[in-house]
C-alpha positions as CSV (number, residue, x, y, z in Angstrom):
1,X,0.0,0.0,0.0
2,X,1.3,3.8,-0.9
3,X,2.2,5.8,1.7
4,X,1.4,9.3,2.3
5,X,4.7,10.6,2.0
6,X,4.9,8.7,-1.7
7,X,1.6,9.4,-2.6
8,X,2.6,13.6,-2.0
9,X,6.0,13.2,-3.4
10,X,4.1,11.9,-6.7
11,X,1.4,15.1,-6.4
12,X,4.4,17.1,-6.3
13,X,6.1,15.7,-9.2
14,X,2.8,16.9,-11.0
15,X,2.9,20.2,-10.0
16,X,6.3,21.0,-10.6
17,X,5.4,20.6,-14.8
18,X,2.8,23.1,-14.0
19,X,2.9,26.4,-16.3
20,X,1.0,29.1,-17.3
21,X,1.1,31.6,-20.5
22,X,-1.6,34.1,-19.9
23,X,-1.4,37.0,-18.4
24,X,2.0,36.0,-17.9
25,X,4.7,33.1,-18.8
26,X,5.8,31.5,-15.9
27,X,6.1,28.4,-14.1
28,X,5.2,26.7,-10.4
29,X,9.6,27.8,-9.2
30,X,8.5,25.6,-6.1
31,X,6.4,23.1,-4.6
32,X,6.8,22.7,-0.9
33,X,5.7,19.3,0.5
34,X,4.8,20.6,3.9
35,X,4.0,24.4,5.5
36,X,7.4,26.5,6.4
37,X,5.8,29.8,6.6
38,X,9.1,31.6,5.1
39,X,8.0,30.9,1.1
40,X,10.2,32.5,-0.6
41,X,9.7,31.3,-4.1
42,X,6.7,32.4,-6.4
43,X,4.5,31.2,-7.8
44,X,4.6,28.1,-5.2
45,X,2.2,25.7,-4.0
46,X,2.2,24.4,-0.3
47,X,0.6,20.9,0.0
48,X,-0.8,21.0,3.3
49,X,0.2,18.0,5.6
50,X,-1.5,15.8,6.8
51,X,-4.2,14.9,4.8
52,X,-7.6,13.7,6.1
53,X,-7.7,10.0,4.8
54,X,-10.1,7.7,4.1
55,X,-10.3,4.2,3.9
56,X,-13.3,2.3,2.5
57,X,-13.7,-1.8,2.1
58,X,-15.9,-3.6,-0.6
59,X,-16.6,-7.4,-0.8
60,X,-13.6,-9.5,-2.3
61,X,-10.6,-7.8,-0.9
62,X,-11.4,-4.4,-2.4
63,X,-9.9,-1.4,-0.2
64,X,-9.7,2.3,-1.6
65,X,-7.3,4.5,0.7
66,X,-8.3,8.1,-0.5
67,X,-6.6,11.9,0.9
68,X,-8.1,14.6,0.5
69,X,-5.5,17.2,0.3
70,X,-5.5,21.2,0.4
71,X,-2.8,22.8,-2.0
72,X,-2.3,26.0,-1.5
73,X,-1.0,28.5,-4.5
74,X,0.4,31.6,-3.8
75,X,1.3,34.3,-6.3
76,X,2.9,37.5,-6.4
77,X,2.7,40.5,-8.6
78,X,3.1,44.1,-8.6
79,X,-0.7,44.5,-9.5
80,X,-3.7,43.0,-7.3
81,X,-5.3,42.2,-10.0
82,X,-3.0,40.9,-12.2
83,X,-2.0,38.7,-9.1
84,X,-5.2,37.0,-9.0
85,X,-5.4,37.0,-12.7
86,X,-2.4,34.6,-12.5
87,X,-3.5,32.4,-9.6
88,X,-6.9,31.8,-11.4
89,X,-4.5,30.3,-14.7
90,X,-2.9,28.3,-12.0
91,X,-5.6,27.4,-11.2
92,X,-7.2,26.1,-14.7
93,X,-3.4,24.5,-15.4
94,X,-3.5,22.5,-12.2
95,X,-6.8,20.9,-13.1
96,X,-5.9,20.0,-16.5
97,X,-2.6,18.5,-15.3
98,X,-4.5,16.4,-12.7
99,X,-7.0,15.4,-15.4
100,X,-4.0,14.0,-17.2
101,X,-2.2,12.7,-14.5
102,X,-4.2,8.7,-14.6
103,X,-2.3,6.4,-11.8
104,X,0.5,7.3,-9.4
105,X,2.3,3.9,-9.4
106,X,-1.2,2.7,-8.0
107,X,-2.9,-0.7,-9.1
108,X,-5.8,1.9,-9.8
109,X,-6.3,5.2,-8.9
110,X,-7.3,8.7,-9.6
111,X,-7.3,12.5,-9.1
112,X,-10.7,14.8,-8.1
113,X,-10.2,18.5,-7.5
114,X,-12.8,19.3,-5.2
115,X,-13.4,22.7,-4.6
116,X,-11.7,26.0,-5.5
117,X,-10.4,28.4,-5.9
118,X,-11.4,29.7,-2.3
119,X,-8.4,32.7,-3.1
120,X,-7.6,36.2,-1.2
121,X,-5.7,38.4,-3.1
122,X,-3.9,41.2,-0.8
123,X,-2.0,44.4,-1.4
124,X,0.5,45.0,0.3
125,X,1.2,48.4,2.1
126,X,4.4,48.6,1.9
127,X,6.7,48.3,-1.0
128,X,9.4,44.8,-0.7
129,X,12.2,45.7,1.4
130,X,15.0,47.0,-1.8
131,X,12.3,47.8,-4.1
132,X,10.1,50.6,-4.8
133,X,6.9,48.6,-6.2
134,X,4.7,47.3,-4.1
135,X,3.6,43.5,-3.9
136,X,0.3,42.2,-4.4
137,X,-0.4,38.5,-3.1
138,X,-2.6,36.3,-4.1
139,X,-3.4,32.7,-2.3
140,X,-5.8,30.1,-3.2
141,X,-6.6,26.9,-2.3
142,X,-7.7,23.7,-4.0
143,X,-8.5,20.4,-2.6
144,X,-7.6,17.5,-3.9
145,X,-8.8,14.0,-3.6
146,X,-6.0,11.1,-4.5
147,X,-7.6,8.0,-4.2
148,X,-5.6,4.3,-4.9
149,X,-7.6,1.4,-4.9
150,X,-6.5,-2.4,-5.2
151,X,-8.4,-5.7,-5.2
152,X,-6.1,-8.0,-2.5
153,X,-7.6,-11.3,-3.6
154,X,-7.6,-13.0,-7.0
C-alpha cells in the first residue's frame, strides 16, 4: 500500500510541470511538500500536511485508501489584479494537469479536484524591502482527492 509521504511526493512531481502563458509566462519555481511559513519562491504551491484520509472496504478484498488534500498557491505580482489573474490560470493549469495525471504507481487510482479556488488576493502596504513597487499577493486553495484502490484477492 502507498504511503502518504509517496503518494505527496508523486502530487508534487505533477505540480512542478505546472505552467501558465496568460497573463504572464511563468512556471510553479517551487512546490513545498509541507508548510514552512518563510515561502520565498513564487509562484509556489504548499501541500498541506497531513491529509484527512479515508479508507473504505468492498466485498472480495477491495480497499480504496483516499486523501483529500488542500494545496495552497500563492502568487505575487506588482498589480492586485494581475496577481489574481495569475492564480486563477494556476488554477485552470492545475486541473488540466491532474485530469492528465491517470495512476500514481497505483494498481488503480485517480485525481478529483474538489473545490476552488477559495483565493484572497492582498495588497500590500508597503513596498518589498529594496524595491520601490509594491507587492500584491494572491493565495488560493484547491483540494484534492488522490484516491488508490487495489483488489487483495484473485
Amino acid at each position: 500500500m502507498t504511503t502518504w509521504s509517496a503518494a505527496r511526493d508523486a502530487i508534487a512531481a505533477i505540480l512542478d510541470s505546472v505552467a501558465i502563458t496568460v497573463p504572464v509566462a511563468t512556471s510553479i519555481k517551487r512546490v513545498y511538500t509541507y508548510r514552512t511559513g518563510a515561502e520565498t519562491e513564487f509562484p509556489c504551491v504548499v501541500i498541506s500536511s497531513p491529509p484527512a484520509k479515508r479508507v473504505e472496504r468492498g466485498p472480495g478484498g477491495y480497499r480504496a485508501k483516499t486523501y483529500d488534500v488542500d494545496l495552497h498557491l500563492m502568487v505575487r505580482d506588482a498589480e492586485i489584479a494581475r496577481a489574481a489573474d495569475i492564480l486563477d490560470a494556476f488554477e485552470e493549469a492545475i486541473i488540466d494537469a491532474f485530469d492528465n495525471a491517470v495512476a500514481l504507481n497505483f494498481a488503480a487510482s485517480g485525481y478529483m479536484l474538489l473545490s476552488g479556488p477559495d483565493w484572497i488576493a492582498v495588497g500590500e502596504p508597503a513596498p518589498r524591502q529594496g524595491s520601490a513597487i509594491p507587492v500584491s499577493s494572491a493565495h488560493g486553495v484547491l483540494t484534492l482527492r488522490a484516491t488508490e484502490a487495489k483488489n487483495y484477492i484473485g
